[in-house]
N, C-alpha and C positions, 0 to 999 in steps of 0.2 A: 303473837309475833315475837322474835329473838332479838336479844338484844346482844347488836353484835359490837364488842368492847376491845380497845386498839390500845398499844404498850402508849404511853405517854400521854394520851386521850388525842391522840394525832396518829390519821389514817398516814403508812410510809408515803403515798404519794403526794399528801399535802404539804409534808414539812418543806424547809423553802431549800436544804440542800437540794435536794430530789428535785424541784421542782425549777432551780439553777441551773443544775444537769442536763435536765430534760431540754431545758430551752437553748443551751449552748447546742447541745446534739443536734436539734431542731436548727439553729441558725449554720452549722456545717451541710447536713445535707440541704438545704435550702439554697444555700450559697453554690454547691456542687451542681441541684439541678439546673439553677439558672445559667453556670457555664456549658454545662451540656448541652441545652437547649439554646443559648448563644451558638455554642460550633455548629450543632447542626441547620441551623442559619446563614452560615458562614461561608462565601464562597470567597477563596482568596487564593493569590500566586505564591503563597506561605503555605506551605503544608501544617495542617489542621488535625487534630482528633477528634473524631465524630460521633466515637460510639466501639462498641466491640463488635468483633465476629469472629465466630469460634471462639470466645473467650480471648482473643486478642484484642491490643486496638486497631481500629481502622481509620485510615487517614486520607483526607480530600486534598487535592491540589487542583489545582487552573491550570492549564498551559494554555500559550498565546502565538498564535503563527500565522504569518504570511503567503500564503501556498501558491504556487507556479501550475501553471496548465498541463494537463495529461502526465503529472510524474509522481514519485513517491516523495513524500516532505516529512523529514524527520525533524522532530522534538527531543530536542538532546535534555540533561540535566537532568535525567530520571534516576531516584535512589537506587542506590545498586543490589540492595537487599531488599527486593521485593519479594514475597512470599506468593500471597494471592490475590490478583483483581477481582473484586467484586463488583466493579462497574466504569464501565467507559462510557461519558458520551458526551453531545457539546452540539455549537452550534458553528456553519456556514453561512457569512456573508458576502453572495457570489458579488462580482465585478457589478453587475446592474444592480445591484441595489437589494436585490432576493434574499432571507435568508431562509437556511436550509436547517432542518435536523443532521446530527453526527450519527450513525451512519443516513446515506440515504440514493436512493435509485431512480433518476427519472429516465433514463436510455442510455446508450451506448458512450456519449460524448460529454451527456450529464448527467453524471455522480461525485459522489464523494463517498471513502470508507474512512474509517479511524481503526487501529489494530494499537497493541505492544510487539513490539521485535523484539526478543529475549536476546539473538545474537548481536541487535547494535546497543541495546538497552535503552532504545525511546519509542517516542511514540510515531506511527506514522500516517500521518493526510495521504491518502493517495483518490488521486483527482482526474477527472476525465478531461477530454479533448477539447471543452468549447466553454460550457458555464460551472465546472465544477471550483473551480480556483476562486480566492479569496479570501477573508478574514475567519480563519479558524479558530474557536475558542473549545477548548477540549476538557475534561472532566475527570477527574480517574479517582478513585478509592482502593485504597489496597491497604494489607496487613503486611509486617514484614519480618522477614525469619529473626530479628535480631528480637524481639519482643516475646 
């Protein structure tokens, strides 16, 4: 067997700078996953970072609306530099009491869709004739050109 012989009789990983370092390094990305893994938890009317895509950040927001029968209900206060949606979606709770998936189809009079309108820059509920209306909570993720 060899005998394997280290400068100072101290392997570099043991000595205590090295081993200062390493733990600081250690408590940074530590500290990093735990906020990462916080956001993506995180569902809030405060626009969030969640994560990358494409090597961008991606960012979550809530939006909260009130929606009228058989019309289009737009959600204003949408950043104006959005690049890409990577996901919309949310919940309906109709007038009785139901609630619904964002998007969703039961007939002609009740539905609900969720879209972005690039030309008004929000978002829009559009709701059918009879049970589609009521508390809309909506969802979106996106990256934005400014990033």
């Amino acid at each position: 067997m060899a005998l394997v012989e280290f400068e100072n009789n101290s392997p570099p990983y043991l000595n205590a700078d090295n081993l200062n370092n390493n733990f600081s390094e250690l408590e940074t990305k530590i500290d990093t996953t735990t906020t990462q893994l916080t956001n993506l938890q995180s569902y809030s009317t405060t626009e969030t970072v969640i994560g990358t895509w494409n090597n961008k950040p991606l960012y979550r927001k809530v939006y909260t609306k009130t929606t009228t029968v058989n019309t289009y209900n737009y959600i204003y206060g949408m950043p104006s530099n959005i690049k890409d949606i990577v996901h919309i979606y949310g919940t309906n709770k109709q007038a009785s009491g139901n609630f619904t998936a964002l998007p969703y189809y039961f007939n002609s009079g009740d539905y609900a869709n969720v879209y972005y309108s690039l030309s008004s820059n929000a978002l829009v509920v559009a709701t059918g004739s009879s049970y589609g209306h009521g508390e809309a909570i909506v969802v979106i993720e996106y990256t934005k050109t400014t990033d």
